[in-house]
Each structure stands twice: as C-alpha cells, then as structure tokens.
PDB file of N, H, CA, C and O in Angstrom:
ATOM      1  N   UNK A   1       0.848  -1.170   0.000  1.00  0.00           N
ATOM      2  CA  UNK A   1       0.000   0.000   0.000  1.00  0.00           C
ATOM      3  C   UNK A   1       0.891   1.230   0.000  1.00  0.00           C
ATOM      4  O   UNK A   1       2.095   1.130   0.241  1.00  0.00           O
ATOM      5  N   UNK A   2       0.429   2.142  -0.212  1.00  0.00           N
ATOM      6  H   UNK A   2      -0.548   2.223  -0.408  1.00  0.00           H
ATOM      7  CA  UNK A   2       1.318   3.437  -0.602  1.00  0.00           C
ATOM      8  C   UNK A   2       0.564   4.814  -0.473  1.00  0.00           C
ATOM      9  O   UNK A   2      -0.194   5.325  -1.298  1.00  0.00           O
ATOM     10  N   UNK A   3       0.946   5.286   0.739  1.00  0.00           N
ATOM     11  H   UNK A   3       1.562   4.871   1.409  1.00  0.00           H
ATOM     12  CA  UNK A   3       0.028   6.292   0.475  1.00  0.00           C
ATOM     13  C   UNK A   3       0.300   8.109   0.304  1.00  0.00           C
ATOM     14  O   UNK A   3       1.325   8.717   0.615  1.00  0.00           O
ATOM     15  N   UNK A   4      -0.765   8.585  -0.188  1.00  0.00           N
ATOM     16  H   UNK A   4      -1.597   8.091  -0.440  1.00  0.00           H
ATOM     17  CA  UNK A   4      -0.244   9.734  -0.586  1.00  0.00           C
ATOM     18  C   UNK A   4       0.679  10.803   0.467  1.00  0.00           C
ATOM     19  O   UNK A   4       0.609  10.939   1.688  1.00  0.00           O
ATOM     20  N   UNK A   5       1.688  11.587  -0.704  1.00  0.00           N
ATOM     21  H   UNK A   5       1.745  11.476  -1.696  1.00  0.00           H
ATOM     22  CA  UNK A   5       1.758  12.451   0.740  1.00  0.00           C
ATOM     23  C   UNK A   5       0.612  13.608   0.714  1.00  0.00           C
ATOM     24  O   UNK A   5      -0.191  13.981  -0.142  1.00  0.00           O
ATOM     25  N   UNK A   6       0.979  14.099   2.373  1.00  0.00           N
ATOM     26  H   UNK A   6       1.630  13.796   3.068  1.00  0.00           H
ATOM     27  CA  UNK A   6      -0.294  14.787   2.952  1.00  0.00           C
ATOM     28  C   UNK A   6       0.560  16.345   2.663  1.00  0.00           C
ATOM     29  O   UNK A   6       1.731  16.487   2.313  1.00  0.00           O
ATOM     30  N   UNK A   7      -0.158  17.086   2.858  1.00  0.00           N
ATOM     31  H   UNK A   7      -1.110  16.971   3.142  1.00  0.00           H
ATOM     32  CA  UNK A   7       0.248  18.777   2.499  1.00  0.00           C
ATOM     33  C   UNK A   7      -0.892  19.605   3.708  1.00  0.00           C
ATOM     34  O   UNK A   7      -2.096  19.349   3.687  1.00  0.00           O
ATOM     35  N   UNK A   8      -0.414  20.382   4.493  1.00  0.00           N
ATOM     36  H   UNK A   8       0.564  20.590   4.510  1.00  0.00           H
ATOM     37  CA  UNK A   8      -1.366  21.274   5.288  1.00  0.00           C
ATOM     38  C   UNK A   8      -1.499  22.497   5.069  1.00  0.00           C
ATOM     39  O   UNK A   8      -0.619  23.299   5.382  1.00  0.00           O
ATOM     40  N   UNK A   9      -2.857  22.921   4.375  1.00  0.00           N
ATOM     41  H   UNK A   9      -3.572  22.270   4.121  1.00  0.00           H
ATOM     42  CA  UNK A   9      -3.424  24.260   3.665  1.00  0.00           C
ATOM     43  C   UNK A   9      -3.077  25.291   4.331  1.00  0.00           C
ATOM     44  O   UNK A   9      -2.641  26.306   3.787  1.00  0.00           O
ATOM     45  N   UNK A  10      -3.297  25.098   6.162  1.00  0.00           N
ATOM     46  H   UNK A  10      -3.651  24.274   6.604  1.00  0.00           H
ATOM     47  CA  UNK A  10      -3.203  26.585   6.793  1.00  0.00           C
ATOM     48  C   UNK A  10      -2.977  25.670   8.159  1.00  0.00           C
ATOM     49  O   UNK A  10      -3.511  24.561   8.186  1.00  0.00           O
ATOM     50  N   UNK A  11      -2.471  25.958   8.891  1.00  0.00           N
ATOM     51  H   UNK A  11      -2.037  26.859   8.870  1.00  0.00           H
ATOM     52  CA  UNK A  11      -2.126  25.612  10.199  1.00  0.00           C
ATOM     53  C   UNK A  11      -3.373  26.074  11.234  1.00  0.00           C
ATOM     54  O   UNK A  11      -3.562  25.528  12.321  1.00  0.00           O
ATOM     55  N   UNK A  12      -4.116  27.076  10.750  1.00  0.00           N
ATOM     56  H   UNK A  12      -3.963  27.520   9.867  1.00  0.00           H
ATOM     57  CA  UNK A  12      -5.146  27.816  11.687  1.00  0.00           C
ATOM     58  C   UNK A  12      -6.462  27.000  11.489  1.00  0.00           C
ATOM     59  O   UNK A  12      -7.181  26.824  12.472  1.00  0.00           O
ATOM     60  N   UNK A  13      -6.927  26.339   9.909  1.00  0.00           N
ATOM     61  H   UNK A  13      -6.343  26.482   9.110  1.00  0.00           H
ATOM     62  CA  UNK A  13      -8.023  25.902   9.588  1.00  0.00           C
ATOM     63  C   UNK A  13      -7.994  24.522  10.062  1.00  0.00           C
ATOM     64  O   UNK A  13      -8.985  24.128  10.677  1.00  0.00           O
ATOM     65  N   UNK A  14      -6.792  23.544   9.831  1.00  0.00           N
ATOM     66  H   UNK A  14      -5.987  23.864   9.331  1.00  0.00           H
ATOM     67  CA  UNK A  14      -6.555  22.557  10.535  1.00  0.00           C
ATOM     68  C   UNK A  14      -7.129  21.805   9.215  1.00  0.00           C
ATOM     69  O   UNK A  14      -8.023  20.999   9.470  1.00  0.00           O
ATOM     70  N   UNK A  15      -6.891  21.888   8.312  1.00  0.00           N
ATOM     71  H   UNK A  15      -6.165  22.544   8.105  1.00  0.00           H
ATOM     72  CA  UNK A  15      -7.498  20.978   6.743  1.00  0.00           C
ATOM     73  C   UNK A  15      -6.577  20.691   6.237  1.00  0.00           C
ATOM     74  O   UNK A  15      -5.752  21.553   5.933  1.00  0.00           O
ATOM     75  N   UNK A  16      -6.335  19.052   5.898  1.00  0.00           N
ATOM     76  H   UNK A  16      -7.005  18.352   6.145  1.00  0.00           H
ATOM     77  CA  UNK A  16      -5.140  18.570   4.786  1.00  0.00           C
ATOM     78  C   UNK A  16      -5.830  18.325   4.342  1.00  0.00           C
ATOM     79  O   UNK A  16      -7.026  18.049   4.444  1.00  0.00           O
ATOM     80  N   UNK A  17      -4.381  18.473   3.133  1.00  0.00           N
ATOM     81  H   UNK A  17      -3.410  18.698   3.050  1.00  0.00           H
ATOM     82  CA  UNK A  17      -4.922  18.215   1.179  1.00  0.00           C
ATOM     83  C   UNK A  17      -4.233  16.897   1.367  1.00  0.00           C
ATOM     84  O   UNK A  17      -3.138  16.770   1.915  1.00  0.00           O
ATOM     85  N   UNK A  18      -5.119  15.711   0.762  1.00  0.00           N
ATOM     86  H   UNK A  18      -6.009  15.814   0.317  1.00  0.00           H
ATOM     87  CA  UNK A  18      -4.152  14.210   0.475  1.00  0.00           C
ATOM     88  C   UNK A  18      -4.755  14.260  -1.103  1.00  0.00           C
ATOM     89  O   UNK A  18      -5.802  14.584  -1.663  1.00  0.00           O
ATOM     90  N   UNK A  19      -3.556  13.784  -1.425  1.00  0.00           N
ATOM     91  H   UNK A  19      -2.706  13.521  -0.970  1.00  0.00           H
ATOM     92  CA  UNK A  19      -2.749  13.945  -2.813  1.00  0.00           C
ATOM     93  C   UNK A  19      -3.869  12.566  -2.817  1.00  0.00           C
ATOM     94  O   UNK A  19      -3.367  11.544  -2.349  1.00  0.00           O
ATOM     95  N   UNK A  20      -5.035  12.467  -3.202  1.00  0.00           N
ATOM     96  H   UNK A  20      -5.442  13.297  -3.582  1.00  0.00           H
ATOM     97  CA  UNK A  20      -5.749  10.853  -3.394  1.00  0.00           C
ATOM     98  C   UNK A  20      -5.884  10.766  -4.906  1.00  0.00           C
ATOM     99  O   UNK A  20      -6.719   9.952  -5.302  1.00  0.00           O
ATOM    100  N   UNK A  21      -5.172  11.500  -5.881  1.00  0.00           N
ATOM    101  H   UNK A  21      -4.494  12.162  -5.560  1.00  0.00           H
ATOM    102  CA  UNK A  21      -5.211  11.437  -7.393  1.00  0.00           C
ATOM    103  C   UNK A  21      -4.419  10.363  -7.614  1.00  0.00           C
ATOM    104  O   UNK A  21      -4.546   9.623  -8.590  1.00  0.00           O
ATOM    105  N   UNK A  22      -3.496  10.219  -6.645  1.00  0.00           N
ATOM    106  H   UNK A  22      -3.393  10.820  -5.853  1.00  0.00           H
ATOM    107  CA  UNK A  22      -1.982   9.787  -6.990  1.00  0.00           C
ATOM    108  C   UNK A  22      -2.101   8.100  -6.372  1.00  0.00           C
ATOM    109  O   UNK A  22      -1.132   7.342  -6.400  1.00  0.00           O
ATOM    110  N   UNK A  23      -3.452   7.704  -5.829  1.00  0.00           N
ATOM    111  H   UNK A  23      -4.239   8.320  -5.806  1.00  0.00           H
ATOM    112  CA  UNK A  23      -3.362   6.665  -5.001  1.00  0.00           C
ATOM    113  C   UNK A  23      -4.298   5.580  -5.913  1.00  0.00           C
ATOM    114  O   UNK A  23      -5.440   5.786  -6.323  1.00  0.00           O
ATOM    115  N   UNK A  24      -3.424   4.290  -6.119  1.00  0.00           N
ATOM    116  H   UNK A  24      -2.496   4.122  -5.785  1.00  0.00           H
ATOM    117  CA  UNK A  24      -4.104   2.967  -6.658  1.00  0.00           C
ATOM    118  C   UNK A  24      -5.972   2.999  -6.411  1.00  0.00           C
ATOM    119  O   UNK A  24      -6.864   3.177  -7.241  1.00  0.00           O
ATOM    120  N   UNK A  25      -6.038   2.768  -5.049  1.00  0.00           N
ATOM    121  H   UNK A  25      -5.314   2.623  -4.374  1.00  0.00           H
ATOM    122  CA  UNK A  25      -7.578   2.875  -4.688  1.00  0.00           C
ATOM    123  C   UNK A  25      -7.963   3.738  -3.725  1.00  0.00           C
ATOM    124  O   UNK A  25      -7.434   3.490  -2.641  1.00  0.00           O
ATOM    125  N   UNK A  26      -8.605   4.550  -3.731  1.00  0.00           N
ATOM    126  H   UNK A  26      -9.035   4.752  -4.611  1.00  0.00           H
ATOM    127  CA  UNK A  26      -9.385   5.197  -2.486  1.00  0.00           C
ATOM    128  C   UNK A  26     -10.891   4.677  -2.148  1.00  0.00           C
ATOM    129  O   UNK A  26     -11.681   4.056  -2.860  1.00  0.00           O
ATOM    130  N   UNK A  27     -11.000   5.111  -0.918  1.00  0.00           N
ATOM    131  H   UNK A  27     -10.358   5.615  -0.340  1.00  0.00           H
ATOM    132  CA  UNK A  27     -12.325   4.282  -0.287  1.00  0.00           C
ATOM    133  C   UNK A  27     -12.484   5.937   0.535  1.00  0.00           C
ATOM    134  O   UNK A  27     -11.687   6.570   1.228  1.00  0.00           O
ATOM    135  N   UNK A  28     -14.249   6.310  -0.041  1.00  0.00           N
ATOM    136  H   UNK A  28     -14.897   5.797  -0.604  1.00  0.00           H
ATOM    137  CA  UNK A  28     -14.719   6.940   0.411  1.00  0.00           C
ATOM    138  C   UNK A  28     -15.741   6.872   1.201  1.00  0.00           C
ATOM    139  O   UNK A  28     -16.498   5.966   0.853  1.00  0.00           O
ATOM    140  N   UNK A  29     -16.104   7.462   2.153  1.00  0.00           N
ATOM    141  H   UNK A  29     -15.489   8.198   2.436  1.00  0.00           H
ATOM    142  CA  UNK A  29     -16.882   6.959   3.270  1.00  0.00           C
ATOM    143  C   UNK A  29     -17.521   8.753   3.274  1.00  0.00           C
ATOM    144  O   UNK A  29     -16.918   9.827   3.268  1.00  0.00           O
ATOM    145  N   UNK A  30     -19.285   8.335   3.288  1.00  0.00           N
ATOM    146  H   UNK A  30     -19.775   7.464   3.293  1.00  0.00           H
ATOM    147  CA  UNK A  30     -20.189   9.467   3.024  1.00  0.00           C
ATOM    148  C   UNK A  30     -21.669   9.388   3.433  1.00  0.00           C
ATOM    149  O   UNK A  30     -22.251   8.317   3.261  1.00  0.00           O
ATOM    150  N   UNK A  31     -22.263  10.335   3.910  1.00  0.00           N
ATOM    151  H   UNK A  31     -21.791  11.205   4.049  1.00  0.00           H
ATOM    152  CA  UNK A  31     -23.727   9.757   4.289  1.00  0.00           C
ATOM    153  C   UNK A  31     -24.174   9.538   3.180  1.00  0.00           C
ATOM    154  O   UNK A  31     -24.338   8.336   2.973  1.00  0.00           O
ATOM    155  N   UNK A  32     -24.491  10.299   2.228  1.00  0.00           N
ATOM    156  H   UNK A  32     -24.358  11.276   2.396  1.00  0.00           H
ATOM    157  CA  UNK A  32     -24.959  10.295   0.835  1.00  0.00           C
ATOM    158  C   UNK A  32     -24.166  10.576  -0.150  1.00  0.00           C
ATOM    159  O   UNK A  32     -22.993  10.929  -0.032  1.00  0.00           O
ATOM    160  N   UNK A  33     -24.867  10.410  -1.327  1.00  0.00           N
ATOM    161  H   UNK A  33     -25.820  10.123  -1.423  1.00  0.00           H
ATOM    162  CA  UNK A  33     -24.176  11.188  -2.464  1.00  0.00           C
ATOM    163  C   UNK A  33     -24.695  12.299  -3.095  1.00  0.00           C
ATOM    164  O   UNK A  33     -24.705  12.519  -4.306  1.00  0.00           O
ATOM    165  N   UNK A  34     -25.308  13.274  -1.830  1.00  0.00           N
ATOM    166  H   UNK A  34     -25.301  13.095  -0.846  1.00  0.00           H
ATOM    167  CA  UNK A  34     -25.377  14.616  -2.879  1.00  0.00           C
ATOM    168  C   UNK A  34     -24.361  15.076  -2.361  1.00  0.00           C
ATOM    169  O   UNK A  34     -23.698  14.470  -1.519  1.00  0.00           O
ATOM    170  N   UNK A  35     -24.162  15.962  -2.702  1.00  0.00           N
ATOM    171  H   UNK A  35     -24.700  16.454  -3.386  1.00  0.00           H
ATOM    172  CA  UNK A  35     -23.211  17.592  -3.167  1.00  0.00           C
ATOM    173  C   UNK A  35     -22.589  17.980  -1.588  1.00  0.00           C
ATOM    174  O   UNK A  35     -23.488  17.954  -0.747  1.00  0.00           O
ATOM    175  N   UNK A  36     -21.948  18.147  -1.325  1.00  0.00           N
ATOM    176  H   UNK A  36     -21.218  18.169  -2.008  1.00  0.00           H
ATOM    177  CA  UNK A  36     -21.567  18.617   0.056  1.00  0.00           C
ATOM    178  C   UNK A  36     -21.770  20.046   0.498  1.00  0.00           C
ATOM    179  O   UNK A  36     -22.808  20.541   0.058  1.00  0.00           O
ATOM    180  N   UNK A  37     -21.100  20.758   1.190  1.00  0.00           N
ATOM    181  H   UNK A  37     -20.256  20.356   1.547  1.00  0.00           H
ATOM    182  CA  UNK A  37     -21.526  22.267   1.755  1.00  0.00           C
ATOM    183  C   UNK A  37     -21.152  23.244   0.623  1.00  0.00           C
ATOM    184  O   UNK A  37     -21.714  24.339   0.584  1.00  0.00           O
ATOM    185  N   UNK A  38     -20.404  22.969  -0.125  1.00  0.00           N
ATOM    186  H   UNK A  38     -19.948  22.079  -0.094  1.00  0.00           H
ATOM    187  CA  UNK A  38     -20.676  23.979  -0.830  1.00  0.00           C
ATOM    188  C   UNK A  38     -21.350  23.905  -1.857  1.00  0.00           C
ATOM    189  O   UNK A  38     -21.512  24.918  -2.538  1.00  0.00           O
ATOM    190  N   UNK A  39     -22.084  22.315  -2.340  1.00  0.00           N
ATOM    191  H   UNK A  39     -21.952  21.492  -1.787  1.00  0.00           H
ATOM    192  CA  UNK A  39     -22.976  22.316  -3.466  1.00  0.00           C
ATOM    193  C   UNK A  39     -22.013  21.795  -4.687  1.00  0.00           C
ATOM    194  O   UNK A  39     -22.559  21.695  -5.786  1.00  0.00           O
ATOM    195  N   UNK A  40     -20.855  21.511  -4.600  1.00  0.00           N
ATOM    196  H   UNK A  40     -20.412  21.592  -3.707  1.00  0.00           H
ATOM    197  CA  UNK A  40     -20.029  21.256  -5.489  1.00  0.00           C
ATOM    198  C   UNK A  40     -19.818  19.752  -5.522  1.00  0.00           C
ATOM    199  O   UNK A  40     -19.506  19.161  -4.489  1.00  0.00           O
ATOM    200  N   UNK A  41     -20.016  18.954  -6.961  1.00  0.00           N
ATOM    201  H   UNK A  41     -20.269  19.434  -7.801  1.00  0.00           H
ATOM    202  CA  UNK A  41     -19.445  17.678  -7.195  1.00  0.00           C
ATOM    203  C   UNK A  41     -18.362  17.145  -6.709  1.00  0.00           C
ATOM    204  O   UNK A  41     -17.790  18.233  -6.644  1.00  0.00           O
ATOM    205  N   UNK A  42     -17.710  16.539  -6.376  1.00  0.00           N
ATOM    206  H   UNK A  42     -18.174  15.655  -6.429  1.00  0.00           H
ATOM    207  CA  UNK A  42     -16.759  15.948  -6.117  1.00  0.00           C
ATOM    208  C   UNK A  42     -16.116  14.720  -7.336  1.00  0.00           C
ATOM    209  O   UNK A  42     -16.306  13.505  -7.387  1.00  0.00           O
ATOM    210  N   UNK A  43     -15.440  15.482  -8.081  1.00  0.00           N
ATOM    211  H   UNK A  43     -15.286  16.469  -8.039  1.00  0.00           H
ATOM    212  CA  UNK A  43     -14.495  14.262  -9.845  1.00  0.00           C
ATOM    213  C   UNK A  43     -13.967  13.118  -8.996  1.00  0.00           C
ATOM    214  O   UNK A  43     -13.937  11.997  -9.506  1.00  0.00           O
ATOM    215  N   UNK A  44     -13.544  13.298  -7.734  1.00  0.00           N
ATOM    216  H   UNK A  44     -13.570  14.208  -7.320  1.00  0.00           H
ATOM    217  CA  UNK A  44     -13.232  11.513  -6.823  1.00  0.00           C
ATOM    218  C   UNK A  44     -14.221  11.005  -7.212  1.00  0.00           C
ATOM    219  O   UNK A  44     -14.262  10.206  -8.148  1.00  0.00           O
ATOM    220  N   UNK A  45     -14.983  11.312  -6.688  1.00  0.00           N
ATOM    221  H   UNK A  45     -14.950  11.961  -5.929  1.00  0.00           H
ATOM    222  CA  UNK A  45     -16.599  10.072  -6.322  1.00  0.00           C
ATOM    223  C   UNK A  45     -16.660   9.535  -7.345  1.00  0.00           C
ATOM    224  O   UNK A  45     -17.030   8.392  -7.080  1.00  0.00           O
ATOM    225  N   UNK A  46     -16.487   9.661  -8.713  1.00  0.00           N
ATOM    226  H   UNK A  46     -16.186  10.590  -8.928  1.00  0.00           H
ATOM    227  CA  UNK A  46     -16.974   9.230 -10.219  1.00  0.00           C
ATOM    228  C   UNK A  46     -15.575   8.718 -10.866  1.00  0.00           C
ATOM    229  O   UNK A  46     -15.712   8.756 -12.089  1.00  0.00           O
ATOM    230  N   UNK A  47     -14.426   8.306 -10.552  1.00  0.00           N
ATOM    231  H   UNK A  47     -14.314   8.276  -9.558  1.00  0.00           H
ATOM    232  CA  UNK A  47     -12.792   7.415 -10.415  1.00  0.00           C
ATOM    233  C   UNK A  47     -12.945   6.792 -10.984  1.00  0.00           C
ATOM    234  O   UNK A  47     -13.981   7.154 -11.541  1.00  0.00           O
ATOM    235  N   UNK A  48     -12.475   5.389 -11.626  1.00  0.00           N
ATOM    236  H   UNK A  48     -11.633   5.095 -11.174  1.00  0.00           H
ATOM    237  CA  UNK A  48     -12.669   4.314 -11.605  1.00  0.00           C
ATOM    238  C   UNK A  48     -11.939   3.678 -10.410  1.00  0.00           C
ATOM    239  O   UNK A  48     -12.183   2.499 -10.153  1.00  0.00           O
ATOM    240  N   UNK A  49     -11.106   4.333  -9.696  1.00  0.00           N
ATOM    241  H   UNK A  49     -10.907   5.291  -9.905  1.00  0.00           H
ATOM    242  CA  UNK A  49     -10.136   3.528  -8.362  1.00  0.00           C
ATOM    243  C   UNK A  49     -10.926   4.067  -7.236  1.00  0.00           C
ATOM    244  O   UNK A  49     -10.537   3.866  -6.086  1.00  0.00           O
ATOM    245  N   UNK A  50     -12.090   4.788  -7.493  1.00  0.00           N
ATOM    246  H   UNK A  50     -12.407   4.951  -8.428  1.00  0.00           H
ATOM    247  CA  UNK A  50     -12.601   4.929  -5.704  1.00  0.00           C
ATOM    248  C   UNK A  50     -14.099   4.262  -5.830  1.00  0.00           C
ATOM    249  O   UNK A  50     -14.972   4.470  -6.673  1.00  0.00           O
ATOM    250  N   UNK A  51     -14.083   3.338  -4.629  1.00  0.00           N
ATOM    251  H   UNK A  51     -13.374   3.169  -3.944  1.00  0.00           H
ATOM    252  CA  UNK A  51     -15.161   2.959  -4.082  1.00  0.00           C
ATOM    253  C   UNK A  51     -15.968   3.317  -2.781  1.00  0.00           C
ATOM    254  O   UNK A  51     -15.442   3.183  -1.676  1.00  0.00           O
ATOM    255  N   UNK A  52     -17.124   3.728  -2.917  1.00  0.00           N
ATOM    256  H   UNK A  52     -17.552   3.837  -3.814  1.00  0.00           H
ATOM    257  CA  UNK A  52     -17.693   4.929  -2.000  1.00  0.00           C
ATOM    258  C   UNK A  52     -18.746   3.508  -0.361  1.00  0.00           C
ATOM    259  O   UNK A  52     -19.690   2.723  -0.452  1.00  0.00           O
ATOM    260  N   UNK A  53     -18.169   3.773   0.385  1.00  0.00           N
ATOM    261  H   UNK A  53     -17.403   4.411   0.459  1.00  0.00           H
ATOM    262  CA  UNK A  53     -19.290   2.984   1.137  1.00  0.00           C
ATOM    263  C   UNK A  53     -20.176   4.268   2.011  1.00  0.00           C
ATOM    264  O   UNK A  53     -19.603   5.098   2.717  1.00  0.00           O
ATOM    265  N   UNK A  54     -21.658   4.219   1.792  1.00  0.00           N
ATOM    266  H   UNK A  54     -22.123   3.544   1.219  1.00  0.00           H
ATOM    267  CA  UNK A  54     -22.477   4.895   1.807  1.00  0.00           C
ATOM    268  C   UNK A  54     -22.952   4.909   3.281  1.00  0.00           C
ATOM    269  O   UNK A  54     -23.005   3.734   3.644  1.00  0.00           O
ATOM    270  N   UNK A  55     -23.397   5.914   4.492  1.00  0.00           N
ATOM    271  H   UNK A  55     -23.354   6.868   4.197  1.00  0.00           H
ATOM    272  CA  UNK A  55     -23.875   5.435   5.512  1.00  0.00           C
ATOM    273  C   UNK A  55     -22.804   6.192   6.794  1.00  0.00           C
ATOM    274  O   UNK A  55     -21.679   6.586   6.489  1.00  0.00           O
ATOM    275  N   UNK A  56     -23.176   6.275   7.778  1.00  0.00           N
ATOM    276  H   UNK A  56     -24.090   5.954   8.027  1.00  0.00           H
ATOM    277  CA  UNK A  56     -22.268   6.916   9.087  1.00  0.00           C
ATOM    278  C   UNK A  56     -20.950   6.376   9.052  1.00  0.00           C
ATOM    279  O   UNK A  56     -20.877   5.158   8.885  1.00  0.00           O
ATOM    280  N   UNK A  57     -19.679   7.157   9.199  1.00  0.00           N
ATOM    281  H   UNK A  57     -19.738   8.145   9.335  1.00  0.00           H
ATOM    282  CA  UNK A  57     -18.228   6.763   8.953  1.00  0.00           C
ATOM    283  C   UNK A  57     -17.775   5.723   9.730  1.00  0.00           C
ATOM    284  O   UNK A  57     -17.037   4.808   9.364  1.00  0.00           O
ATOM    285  N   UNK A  58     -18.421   5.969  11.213  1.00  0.00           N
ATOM    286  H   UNK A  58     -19.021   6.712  11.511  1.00  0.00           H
ATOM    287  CA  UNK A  58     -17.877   5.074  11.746  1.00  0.00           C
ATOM    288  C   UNK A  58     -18.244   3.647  11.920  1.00  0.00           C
ATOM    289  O   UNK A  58     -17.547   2.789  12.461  1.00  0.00           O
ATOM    290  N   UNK A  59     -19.631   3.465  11.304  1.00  0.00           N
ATOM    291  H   UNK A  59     -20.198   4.162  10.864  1.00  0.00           H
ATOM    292  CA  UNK A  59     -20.280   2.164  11.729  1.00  0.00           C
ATOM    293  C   UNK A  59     -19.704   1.589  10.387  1.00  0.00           C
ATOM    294  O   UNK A  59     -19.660   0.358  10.386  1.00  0.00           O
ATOM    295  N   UNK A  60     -19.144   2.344   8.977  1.00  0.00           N
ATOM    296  H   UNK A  60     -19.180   3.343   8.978  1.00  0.00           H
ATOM    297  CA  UNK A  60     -18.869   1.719   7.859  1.00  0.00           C
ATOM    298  C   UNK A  60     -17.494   1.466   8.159  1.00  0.00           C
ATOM    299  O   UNK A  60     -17.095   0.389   7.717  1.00  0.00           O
ATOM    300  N   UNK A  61     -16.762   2.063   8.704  1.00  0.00           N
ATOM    301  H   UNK A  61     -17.086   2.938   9.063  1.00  0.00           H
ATOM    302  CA  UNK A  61     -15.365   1.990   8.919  1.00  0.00           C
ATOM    303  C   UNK A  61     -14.933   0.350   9.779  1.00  0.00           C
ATOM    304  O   UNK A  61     -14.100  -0.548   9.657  1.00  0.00           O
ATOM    305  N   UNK A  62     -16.249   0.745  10.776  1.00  0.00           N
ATOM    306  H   UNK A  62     -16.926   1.475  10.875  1.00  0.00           H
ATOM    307  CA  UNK A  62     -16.042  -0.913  11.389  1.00  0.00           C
ATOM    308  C   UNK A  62     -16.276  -1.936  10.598  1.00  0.00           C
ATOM    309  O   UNK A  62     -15.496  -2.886  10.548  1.00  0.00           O
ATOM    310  N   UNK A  63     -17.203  -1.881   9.996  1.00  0.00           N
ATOM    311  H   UNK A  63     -17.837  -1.109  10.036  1.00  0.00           H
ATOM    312  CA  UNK A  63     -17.706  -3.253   9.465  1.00  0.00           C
ATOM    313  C   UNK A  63     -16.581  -3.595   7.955  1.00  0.00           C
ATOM    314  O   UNK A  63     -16.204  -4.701   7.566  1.00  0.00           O
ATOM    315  N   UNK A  64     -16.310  -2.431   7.445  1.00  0.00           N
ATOM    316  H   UNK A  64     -16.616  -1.533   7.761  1.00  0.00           H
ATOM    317  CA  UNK A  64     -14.916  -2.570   6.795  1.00  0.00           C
ATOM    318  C   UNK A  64     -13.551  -3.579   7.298  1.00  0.00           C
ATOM    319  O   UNK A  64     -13.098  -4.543   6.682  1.00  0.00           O
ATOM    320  N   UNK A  65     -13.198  -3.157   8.277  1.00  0.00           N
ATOM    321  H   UNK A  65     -13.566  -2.374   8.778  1.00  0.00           H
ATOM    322  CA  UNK A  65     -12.064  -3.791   9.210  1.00  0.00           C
ATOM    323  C   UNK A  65     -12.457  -4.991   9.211  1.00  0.00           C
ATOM    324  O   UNK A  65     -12.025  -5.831   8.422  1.00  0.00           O
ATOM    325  N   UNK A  66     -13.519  -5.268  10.295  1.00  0.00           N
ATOM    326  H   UNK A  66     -13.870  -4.586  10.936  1.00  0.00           H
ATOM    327  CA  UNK A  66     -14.457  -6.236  10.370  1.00  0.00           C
ATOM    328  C   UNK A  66     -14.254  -7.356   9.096  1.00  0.00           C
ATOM    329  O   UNK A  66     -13.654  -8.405   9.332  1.00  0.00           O
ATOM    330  N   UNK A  67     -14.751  -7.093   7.834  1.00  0.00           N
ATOM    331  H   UNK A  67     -15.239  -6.241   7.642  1.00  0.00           H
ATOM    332  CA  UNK A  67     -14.390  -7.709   6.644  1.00  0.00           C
ATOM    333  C   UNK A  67     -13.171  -8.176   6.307  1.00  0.00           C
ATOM    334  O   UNK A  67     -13.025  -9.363   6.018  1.00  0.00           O
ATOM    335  N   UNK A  68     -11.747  -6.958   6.300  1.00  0.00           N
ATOM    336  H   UNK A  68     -11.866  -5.993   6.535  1.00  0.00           H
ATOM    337  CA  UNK A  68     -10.493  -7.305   6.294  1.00  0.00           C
ATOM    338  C   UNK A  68     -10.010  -8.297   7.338  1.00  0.00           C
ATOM    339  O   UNK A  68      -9.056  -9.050   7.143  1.00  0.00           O
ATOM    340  N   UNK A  69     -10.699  -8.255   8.420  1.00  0.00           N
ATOM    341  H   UNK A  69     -11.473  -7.643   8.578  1.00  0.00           H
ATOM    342  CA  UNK A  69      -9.903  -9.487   9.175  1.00  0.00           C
ATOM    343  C   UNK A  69     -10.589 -10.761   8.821  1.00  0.00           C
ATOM    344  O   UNK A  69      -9.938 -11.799   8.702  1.00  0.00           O
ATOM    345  N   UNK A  70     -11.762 -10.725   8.665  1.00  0.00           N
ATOM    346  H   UNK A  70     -12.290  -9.882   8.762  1.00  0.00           H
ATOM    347  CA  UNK A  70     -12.469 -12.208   8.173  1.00  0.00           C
ATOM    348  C   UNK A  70     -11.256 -12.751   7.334  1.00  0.00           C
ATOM    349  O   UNK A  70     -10.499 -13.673   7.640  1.00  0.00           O
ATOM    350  N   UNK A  71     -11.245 -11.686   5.801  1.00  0.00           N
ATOM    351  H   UNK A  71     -11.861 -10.937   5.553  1.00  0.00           H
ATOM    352  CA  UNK A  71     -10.467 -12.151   4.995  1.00  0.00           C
ATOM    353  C   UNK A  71      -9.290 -12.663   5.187  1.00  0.00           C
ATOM    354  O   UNK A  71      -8.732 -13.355   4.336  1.00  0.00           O
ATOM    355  N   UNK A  72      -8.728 -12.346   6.462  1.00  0.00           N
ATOM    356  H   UNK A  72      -9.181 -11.784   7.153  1.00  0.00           H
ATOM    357  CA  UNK A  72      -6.942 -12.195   6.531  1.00  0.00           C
ATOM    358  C   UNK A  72      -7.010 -13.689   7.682  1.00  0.00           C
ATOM    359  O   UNK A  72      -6.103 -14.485   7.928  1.00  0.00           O
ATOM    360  N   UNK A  73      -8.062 -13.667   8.076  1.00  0.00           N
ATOM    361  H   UNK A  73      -8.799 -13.021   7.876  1.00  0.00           H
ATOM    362  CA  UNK A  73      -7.981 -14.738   8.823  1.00  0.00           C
ATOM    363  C   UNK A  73      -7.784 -14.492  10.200  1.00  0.00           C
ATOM    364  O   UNK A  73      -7.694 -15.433  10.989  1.00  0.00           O
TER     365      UNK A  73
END
C-alpha cells in the first residue's frame, strides 16, 4: 500500500490536502451522495479507483475492518 503524501493548507483551519489522485484505490466513506456544503461535485466520487461505502463513517469503517480481518484470517 502506498500512500499519498499529505500537504497542510493553513495551520489555523486545521485541513489537509491528500494527494488521493496519486493513489491505486481510495475508499470513500459518506452519508450520501449529494453535493456537500458547498454544493459542489466531487471528480473523486466518479474514479474508476474509488469505491464509495455509503452510511455513518464510523459504523462503515467498522464493518470494513471487520471484513479485512475475516479475509486475513
């Protein structure tokens, strides 16, 4: 796995930019798929390398893991 490097916009706003153009697969985690606060699309969401799991971050985040260890044994 390889992941992007991170870059920090402003030290005051507390928002990183991750370079996720540059990454094999991304996994997005979202309540929905409309438009966010500012009303603007998001060109990730529509990738062919990102797969979106839909629903509260953290209950998807678990059941994610959850999955990876089934798999891993």
């Amino acid at each position: 796995m390889c992941l992007s490097p991170i870059k920090l916009i402003s030290p005051k706003r507390l928002m990183l930019w991750i370079q996720v153009w540059h990454a094999k697969e991304v996994i997005v985690m979202k309540r929905s798929l409309r438009p966010g606060y500012a009303g603007v699309d998001n060109p990730l969401f529509v990738r062919d390398n990102t797969d979106m799991f839909l629903g509260d971050a953290k209950v998807m985040s678990e059941k994610l893991f959850a999955r990876i260890q089934e798999k891993m044994g």
